[in-house]
SERO-4910 file (N, C-alpha, C, O; in steps of 0.05 Angstrom, whole numbers):
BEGIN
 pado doro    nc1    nc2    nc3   cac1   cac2   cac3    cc1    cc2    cc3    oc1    oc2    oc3
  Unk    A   2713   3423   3261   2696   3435   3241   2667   3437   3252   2658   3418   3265
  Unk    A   2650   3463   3245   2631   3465   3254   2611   3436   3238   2616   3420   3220
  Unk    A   2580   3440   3261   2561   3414   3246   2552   3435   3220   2548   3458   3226
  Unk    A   2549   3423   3183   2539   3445   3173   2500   3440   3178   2485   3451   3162
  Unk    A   2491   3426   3195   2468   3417   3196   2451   3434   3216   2427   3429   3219
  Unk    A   2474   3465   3239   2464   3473   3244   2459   3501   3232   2478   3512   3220
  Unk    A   2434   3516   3233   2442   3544   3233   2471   3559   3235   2488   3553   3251
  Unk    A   2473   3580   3213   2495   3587   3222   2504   3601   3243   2527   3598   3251
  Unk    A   2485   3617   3254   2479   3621   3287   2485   3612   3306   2487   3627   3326
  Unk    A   2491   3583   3310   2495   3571   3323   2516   3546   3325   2519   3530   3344
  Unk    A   2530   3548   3302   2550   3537   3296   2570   3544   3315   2573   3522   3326
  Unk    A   2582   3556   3325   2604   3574   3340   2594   3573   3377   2603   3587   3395
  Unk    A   2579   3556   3377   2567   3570   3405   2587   3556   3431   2600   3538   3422
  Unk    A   2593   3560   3457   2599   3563   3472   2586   3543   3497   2562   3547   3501
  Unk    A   2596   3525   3512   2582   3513   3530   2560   3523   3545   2541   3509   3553
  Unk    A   2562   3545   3549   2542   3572   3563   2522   3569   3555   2500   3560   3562
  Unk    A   2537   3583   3527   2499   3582   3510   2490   3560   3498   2468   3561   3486
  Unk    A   2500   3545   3498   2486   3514   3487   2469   3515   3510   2448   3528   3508
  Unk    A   2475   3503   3532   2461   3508   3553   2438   3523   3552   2416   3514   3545
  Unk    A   2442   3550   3560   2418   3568   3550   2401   3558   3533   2379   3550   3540
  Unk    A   2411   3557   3502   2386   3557   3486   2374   3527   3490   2353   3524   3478
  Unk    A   2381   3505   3504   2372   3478   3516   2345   3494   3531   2322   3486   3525
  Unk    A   2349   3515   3549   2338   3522   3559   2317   3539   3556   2299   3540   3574
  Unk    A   2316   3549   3539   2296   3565   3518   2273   3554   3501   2251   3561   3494
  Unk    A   2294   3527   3497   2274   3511   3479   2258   3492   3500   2234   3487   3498
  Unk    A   2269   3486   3512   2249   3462   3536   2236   3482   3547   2219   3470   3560
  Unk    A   2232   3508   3552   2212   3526   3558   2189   3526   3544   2166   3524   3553
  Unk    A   2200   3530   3507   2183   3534   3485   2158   3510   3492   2134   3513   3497
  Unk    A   2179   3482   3489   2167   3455   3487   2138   3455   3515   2118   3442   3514
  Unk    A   2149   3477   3540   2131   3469   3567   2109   3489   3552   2088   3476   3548
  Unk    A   2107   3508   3544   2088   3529   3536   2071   3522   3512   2049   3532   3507
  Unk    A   2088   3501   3494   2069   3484   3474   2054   3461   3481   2037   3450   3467
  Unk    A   2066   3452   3510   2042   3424   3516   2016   3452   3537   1992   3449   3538
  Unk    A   2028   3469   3546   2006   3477   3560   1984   3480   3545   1961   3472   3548
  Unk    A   1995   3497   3523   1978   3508   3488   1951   3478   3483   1926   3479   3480
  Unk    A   1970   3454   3486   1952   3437   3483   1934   3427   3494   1912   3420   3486
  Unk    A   1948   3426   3530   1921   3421   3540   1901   3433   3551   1884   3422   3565
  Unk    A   1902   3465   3540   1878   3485   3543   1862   3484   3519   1839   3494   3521
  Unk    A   1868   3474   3495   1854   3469   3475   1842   3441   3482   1823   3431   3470
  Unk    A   1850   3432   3497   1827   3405   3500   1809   3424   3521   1786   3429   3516
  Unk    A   1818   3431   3540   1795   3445   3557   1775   3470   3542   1753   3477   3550
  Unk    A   1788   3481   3524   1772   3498   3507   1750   3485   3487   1727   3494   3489
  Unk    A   1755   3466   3469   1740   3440   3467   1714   3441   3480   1693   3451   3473
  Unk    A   1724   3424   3510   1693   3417   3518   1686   3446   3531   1665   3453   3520
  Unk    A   1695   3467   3549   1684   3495   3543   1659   3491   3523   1636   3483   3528
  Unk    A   1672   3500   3491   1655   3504   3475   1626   3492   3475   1604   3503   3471
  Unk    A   1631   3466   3482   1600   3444   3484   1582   3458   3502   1562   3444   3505
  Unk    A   1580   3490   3521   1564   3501   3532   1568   3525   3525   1547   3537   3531
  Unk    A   1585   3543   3513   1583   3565   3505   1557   3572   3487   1549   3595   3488
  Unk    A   1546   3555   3472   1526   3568   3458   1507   3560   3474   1490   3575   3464
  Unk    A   1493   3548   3492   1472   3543   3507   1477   3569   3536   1457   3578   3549
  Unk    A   1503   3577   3542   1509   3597   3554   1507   3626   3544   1505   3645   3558
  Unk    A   1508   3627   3521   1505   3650   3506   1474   3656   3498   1466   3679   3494
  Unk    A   1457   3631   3495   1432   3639   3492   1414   3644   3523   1404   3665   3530
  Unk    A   1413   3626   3534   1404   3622   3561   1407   3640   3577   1386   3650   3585
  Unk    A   1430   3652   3587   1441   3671   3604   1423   3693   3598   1413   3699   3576
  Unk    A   1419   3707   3625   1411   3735   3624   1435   3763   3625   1454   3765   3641
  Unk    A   1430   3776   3610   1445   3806   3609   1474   3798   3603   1480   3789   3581
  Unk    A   1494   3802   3623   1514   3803   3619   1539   3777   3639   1563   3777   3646
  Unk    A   1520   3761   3641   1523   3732   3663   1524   3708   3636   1505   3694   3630
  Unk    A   1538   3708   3629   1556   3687   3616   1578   3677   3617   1594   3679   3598
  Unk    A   1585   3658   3651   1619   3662   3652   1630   3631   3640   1652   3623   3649
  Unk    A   1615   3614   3621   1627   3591   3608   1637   3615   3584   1661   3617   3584
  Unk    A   1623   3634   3563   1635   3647   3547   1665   3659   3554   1686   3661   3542
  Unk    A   1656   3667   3585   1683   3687   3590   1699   3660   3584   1709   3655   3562
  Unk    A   1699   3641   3610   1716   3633   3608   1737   3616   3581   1761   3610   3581
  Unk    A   1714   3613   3558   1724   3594   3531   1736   3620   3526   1754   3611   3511
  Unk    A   1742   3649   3526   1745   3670   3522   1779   3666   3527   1798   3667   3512
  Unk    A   1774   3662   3560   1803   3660   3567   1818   3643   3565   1841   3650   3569
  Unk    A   1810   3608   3558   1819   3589   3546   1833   3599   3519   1857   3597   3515
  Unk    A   1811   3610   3499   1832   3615   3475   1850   3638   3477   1868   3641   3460
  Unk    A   1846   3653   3494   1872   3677   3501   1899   3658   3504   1918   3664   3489
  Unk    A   1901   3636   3521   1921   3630   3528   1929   3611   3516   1953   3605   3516
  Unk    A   1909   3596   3504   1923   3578   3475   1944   3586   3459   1965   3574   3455
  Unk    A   1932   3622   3444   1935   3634   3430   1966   3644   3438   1987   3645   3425
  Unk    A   1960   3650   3463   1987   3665   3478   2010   3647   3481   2034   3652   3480
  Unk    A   1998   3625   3485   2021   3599   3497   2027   3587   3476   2049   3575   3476
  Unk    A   2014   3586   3456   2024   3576   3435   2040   3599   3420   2064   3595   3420
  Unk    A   2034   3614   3411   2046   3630   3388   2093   3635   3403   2114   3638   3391
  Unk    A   2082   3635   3438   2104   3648   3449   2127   3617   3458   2151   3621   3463
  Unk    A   2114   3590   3459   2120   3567   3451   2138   3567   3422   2163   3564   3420
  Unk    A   2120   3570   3402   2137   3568   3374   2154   3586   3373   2173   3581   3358
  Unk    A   2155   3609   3388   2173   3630   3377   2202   3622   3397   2224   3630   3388
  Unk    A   2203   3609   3422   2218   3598   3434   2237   3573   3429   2258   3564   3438
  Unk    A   2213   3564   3407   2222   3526   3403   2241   3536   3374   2249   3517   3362
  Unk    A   2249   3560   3363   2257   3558   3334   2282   3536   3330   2283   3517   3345
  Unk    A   2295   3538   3315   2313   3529   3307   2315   3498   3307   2297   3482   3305
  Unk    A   2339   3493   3309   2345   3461   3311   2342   3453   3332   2352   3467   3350
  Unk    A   2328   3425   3340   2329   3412   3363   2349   3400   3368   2360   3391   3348
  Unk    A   2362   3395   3396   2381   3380   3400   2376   3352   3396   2354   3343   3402
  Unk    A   2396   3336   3386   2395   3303   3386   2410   3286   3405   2434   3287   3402
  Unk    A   2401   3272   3424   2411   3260   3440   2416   3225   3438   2427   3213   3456
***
């Protein structure tokens, strides 16, 4: 009898794809610790972005860029993390 504790999606699955989605999700899980530790580096970023944003001349602000591209990839690594990690986790 299937577990009824999983999705019904995944009730039926196949050694293959157990596998697989093992594999999908420990992806999710690598792309959600990255998510985290660019938000600590985006963090201290921030502690010079506004002294970089006032200070700087013209268009020479590369602590902005860079807090810029910190939250691009938070944003990116995180959102594409959760969308990987769905379902039930395995229990070991």
């Amino acid at each position: 009898m299937a577990n009824a504790l999983l999705p019904p999606e995944e009730r039926n699955l196949t050694p293959d794809q157990v596998e697989a989605l093992d594999n999908r999700r420990e992806l999710g899980h690598t792309l959600l610790v990255i998510a985290c530790q660019f938000t600590a580096i985006a963090t201290v970023l921030l502690l010079w972005v506004g002294q970089d944003l006032t200070y700087s001349p013209g268009w020479a602000h590369p602590m902005a860029y860079y807090f810029a591209l910190a939250v691009c990839i938070v944003i990116g690594c995180g959102v594409t993390g959760l969308i990987l990690r769905r379902g039930t986790p395995r229990i070991d």
